[in-house]
DRENLO-761740 format. One record per atom (N, C-alpha, C, O, CB): residue number from 1; atom name; x, y, z. Coordinates in steps of 0.02 Angstrom, whole numbers, m for minus. Glycine has a CB too. Example, Ala and Ser with C-alpha at 12.3 -4.5 7.8 and 13.67 -1.06 7.14 Angstrom:
residues 2
   nr  atom       x       y       z
    1     N     660    m284     390
    1    CA     615    m225     390
    1     C     660    m165     390
    1     O     712    m166     423
    1    CB     565    m224     452
    2     N     642    m112     354
    2    CA     684     m53     357
    2     C     645       2     394
    2     O     670      57     402
    2    CB     704     m30     286
end
This chain:
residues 119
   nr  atom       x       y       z
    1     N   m2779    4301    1483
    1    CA   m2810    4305    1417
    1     C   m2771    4261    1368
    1     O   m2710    4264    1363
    1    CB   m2811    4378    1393
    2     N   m2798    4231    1343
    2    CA   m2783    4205    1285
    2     C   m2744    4222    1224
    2     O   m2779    4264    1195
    2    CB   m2826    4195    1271
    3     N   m2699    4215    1194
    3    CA   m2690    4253    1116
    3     C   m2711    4225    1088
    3     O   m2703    4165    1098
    3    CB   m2637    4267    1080
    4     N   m2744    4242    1045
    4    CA   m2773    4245     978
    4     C   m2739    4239     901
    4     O   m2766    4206     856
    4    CB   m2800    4304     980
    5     N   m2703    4260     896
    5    CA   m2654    4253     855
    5     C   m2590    4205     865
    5     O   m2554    4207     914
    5    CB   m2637    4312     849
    6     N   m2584    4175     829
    6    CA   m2517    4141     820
    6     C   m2467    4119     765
    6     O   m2480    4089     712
    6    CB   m2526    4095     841
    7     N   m2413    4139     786
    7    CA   m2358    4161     733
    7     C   m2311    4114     756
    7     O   m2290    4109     814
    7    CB   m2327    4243     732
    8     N   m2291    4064     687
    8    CA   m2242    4034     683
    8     C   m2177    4054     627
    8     O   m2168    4067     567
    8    CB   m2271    3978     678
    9     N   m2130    4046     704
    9    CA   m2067    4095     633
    9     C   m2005    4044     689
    9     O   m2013    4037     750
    9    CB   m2054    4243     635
   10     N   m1973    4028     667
   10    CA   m1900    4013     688
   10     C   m1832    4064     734
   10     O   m1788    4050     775
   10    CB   m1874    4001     620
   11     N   m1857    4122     702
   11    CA   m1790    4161     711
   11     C   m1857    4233     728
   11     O   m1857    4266     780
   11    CB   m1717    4165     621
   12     N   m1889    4239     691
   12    CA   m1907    4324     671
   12     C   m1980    4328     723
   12     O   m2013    4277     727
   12    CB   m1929    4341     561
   13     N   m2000    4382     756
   13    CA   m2058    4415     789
   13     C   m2100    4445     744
   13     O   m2079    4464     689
   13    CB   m2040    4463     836
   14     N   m2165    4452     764
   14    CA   m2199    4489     714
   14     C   m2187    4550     690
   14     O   m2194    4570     633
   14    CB   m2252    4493     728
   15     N   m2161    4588     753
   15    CA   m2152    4647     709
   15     C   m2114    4664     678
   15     O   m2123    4723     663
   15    CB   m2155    4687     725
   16     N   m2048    4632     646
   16    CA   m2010    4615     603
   16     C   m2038    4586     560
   16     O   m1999    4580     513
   16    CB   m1968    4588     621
   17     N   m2102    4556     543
   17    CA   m2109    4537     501
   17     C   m2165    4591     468
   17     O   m2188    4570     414
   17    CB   m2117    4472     511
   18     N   m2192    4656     491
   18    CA   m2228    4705     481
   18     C   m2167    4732     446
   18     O   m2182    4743     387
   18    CB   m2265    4740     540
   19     N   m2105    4748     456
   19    CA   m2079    4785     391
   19     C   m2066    4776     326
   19     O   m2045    4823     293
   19    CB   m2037    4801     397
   20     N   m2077    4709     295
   20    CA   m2060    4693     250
   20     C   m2140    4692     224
   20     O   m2145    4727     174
   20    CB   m2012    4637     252
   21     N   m2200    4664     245
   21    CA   m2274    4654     230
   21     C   m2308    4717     237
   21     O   m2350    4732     194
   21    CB   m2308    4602     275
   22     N   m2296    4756     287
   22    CA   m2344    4811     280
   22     C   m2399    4798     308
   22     O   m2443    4841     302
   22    CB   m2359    4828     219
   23     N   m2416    4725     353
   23    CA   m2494    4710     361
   23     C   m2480    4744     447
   23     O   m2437    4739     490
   23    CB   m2529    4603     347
   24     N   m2546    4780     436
   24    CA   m2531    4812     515
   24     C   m2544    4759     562
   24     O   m2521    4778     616
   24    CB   m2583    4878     539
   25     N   m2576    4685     570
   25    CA   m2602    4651     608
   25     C   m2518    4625     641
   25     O   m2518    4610     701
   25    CB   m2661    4597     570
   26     N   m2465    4621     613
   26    CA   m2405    4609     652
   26     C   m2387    4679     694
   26     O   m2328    4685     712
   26    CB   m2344    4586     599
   27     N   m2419    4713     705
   27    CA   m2422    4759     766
   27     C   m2459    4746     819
   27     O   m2451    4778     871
   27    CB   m2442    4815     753
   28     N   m2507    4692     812
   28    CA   m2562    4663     867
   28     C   m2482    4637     918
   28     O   m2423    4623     907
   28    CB   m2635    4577     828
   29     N   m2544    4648     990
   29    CA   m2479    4642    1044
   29     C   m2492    4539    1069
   29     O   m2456    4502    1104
   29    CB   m2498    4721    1141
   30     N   m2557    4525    1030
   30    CA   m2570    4507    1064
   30     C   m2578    4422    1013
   30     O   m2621    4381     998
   30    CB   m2617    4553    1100
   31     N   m2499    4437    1003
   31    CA   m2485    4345     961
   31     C   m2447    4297    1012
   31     O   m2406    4304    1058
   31    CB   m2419    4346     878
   32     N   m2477    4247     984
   32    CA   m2407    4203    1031
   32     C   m2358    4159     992
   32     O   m2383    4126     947
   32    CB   m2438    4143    1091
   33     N   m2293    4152    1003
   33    CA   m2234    4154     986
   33     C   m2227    4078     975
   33     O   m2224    4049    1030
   33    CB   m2190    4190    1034
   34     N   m2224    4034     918
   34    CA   m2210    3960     911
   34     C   m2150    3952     869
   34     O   m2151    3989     820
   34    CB   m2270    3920     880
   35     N   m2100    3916     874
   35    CA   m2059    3901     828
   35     C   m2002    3854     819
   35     O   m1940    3854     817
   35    CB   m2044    3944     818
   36     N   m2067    3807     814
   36    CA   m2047    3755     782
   36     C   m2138    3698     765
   36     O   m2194    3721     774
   36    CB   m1976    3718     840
   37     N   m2123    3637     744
   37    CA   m2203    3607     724
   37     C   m2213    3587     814
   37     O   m2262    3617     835
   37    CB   m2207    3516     649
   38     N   m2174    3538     874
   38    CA   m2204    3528     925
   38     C   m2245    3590     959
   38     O   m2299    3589     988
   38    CB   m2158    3502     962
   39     N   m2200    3646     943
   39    CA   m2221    3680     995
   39     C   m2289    3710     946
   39     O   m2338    3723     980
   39    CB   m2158    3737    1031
   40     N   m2296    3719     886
   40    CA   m2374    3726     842
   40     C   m2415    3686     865
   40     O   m2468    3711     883
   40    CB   m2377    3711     765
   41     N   m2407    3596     874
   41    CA   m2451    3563     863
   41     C   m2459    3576     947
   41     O   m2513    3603     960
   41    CB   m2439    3493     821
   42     N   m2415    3561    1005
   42    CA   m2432    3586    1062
   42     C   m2516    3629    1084
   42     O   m2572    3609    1099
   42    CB   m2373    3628    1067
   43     N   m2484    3693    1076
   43    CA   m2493    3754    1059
   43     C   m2577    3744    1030
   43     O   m2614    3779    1065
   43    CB   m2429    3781    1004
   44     N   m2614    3709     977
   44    CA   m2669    3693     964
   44     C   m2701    3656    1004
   44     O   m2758    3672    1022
   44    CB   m2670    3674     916
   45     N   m2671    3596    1027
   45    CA   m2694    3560    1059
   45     C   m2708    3570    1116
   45     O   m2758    3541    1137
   45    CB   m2672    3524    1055
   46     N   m2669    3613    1162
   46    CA   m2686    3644    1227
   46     C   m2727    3710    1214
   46     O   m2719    3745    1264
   46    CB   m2618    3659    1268
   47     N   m2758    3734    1181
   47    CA   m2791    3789    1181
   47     C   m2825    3807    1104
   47     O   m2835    3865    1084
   47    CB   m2741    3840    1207
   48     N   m2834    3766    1079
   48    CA   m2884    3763    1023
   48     C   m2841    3777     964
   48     O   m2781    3766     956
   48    CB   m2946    3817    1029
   49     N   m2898    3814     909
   49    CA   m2867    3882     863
   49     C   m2871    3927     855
   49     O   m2926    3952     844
   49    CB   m2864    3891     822
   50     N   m2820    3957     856
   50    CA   m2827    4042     852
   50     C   m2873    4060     793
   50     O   m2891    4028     744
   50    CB   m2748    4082     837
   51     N   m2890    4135     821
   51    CA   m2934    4166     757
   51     C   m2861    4167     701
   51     O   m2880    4153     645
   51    CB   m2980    4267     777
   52     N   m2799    4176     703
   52    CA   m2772    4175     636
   52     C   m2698    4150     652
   52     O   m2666    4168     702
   52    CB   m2777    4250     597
   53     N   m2678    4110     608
   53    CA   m2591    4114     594
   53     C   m2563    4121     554
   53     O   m2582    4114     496
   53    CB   m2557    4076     603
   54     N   m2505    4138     573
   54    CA   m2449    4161     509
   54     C   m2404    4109     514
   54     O   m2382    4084     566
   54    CB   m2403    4239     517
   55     N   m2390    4092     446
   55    CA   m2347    4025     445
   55     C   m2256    4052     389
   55     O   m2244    4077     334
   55    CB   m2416    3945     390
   56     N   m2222    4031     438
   56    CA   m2156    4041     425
   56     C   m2132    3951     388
   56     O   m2137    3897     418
   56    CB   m2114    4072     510
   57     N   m2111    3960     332
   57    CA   m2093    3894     286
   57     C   m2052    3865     321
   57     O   m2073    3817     355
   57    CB   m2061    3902     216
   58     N   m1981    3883     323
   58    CA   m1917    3873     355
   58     C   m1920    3854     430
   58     O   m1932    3901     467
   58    CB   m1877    3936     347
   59     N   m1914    3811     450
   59    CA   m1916    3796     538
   59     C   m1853    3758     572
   59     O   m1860    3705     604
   59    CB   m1985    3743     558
   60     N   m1777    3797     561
   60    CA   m1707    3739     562
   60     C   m1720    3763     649
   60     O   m1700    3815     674
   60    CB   m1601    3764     505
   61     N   m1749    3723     674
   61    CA   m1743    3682     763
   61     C   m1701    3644     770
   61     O   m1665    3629     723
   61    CB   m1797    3637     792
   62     N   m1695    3627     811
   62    CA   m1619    3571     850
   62     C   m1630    3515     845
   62     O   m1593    3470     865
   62    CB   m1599    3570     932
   63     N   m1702    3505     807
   63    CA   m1704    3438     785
   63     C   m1700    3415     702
   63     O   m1697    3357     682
   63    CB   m1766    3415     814
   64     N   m1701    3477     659
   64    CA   m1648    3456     598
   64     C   m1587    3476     613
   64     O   m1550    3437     584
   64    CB   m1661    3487     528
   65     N   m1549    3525     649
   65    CA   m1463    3519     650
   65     C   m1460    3457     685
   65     O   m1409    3434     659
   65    CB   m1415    3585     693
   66     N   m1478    3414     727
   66    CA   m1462    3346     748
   66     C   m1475    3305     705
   66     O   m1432    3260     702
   66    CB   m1490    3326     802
   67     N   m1532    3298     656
   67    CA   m1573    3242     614
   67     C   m1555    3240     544
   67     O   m1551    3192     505
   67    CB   m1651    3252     615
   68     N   m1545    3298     535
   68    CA   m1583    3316     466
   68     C   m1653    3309     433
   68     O   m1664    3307     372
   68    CB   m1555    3288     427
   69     N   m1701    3306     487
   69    CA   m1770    3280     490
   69     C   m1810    3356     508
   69     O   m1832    3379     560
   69    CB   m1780    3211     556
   70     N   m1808    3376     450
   70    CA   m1821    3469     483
   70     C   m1930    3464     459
   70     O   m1961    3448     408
   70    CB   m1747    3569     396
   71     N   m1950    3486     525
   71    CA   m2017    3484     481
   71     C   m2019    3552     506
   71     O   m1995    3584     553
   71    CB   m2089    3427     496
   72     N   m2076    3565     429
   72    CA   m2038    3629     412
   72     C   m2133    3700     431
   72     O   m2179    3692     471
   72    CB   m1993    3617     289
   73     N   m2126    3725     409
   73    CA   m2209    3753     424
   73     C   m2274    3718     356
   73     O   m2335    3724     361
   73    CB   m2205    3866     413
   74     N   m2246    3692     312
   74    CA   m2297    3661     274
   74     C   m2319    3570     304
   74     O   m2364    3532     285
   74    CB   m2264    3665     190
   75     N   m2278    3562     345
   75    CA   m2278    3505     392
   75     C   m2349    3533     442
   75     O   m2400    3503     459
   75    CB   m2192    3496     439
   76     N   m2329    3598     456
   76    CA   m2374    3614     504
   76     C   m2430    3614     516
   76     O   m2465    3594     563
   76    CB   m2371    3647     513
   77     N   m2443    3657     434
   77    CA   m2520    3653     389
   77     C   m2547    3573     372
   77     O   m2606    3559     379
   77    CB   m2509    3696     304
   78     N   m2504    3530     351
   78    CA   m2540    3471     347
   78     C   m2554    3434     404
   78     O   m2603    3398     399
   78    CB   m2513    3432     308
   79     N   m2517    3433     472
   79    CA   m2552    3447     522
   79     C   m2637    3472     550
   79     O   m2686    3442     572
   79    CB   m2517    3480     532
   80     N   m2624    3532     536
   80    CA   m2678    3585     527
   80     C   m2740    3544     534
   80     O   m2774    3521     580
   80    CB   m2675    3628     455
   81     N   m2741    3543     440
   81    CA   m2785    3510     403
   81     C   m2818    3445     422
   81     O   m2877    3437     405
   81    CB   m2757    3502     352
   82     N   m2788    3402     454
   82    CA   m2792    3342     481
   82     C   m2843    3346     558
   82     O   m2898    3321     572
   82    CB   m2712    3317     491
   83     N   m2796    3391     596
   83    CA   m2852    3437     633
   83     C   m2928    3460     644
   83     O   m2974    3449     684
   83    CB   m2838    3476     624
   84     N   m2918    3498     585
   84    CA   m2979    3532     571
   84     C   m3016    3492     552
   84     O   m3075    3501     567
   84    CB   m2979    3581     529
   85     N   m2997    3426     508
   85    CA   m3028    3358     470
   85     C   m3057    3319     549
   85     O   m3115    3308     567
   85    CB   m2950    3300     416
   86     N   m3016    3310     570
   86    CA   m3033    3256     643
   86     C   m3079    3295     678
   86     O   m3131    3270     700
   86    CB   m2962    3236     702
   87     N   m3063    3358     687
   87    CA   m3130    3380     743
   87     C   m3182    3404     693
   87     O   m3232    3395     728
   87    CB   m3111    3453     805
   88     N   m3199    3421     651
   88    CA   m3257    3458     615
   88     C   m3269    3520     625
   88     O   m3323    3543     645
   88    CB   m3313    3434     624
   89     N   m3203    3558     609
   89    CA   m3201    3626     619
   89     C   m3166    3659     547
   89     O   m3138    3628     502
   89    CB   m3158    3642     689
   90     N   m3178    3735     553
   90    CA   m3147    3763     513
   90     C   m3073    3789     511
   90     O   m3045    3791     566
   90    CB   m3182    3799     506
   91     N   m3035    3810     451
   91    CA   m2986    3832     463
   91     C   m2985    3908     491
   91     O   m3021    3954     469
   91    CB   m2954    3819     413
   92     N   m2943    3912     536
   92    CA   m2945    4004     560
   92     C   m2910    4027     490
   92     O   m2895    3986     446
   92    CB   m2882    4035     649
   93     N   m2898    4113     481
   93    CA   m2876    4141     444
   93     C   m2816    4132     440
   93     O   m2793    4111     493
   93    CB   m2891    4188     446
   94     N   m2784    4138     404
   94    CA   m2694    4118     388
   94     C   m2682    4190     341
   94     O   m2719    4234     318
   94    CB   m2674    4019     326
   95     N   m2594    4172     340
   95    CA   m2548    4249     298
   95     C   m2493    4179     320
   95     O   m2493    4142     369
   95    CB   m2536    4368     349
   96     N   m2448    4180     259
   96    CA   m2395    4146     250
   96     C   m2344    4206     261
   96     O   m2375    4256     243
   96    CB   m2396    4106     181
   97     N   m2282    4224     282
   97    CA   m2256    4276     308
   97     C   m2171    4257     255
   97     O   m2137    4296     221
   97    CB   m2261    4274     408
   98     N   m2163    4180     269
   98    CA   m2128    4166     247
   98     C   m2091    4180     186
   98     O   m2116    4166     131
   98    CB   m2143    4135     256
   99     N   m2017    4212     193
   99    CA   m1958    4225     149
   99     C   m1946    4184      80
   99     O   m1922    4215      33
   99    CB   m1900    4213     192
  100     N   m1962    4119      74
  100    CA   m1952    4055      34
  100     C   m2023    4046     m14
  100     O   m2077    4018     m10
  100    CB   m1941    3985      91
  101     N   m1979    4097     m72
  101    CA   m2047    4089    m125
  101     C   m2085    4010    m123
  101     O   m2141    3988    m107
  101    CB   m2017    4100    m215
  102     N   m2038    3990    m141
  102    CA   m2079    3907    m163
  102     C   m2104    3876     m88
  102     O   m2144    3831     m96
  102    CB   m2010    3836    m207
  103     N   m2092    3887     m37
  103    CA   m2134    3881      15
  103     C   m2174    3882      27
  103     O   m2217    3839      36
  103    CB   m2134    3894      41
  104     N   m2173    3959      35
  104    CA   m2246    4002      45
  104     C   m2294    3995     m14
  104     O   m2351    4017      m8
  104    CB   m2233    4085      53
  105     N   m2271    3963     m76
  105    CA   m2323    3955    m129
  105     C   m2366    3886    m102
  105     O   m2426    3879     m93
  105    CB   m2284    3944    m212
  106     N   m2292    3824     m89
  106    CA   m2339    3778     m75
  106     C   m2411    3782      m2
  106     O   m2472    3776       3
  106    CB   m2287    3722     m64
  107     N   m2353    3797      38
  107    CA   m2412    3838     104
  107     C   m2480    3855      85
  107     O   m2529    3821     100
  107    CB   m2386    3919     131
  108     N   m2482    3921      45
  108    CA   m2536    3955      38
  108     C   m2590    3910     m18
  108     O   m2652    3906     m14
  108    CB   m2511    4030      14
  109     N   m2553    3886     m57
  109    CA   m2595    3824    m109
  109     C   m2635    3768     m58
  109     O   m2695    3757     m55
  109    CB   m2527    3769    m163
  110     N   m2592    3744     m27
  110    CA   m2627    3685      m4
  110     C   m2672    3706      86
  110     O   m2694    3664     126
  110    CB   m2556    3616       1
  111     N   m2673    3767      91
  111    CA   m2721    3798     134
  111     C   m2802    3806      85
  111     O   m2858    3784      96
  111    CB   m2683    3880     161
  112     N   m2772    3850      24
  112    CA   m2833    3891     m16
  112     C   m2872    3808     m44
  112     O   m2931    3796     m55
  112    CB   m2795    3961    m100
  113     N   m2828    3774     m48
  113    CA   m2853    3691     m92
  113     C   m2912    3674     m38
  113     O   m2972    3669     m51
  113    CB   m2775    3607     m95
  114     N   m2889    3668      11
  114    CA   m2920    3646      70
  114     C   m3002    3684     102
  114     O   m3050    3659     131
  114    CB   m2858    3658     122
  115     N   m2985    3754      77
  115    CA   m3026    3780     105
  115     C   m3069    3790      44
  115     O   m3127    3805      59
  115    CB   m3005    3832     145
  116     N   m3055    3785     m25
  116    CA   m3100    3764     m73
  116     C   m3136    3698     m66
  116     O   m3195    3696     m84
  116    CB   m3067    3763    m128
  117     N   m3101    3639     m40
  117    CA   m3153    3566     m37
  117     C   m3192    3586      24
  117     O   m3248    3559      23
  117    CB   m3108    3478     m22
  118     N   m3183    3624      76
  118    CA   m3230    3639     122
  118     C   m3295    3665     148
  118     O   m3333    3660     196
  118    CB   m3212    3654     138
  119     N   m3285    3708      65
  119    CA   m3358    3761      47
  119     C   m3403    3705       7
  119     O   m3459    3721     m14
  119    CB   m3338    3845     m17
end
């Protein structure tokens, strides 16, 4: 079976991320685990898009402690977008989960932007 869900976080599991949100859907058993942008953009590309993701801002992989070239989860989303642009599809549902106010603001802005020019 497939998951359906997919959660990008660096460090944290969903259901760690159900104690701080309260959203019962990080109790679903049935997410799959990305963290970092290859393994996101991977991850789409081999198996579509999920009905939803949760996007974690912060993504320090072994390729910013080597680079300093950290792409981060709003990297991910413009990704995404580009995606969804190239094939002629919609965006699945999203929840920004992410710790990093100004992150998760830009995240969730330039998702809702997107899905406003789409309607």
């Amino acid at each position: 079976m497939v998951k359906r869900l997919l959660f990008l976080d660096d460090i944290r599991y969903p259901a760690e991320v159900y104690q701080y949100t309260q959203q019962g859907i990080f109790l679903r058993k049935d997410w799959h685990i990305v963290r970092n942008y290859d393994q996101f953009v991977n991850r789409i590309l081999k198996k579509g898009l999920p009905e939803m993701i949760s996007f974690d801002h912060d993504l320090a992989d072994e390729n910013y402690r080597k680079s300093n070239a950290e792409k981060t989860g709003y990297d991910c989303v413009k990704w995404l977008i580009d995606y969804c642009l190239d094939n002629g599809i919609d965006l699945p549902k999203f929840y920004c989960h992410s710790m990093n106010p100004v992150g998760k603001e830009n995240i969730i802005s330039l998702l809702k932007n997107f899905k406003k020019l789409k309607q």
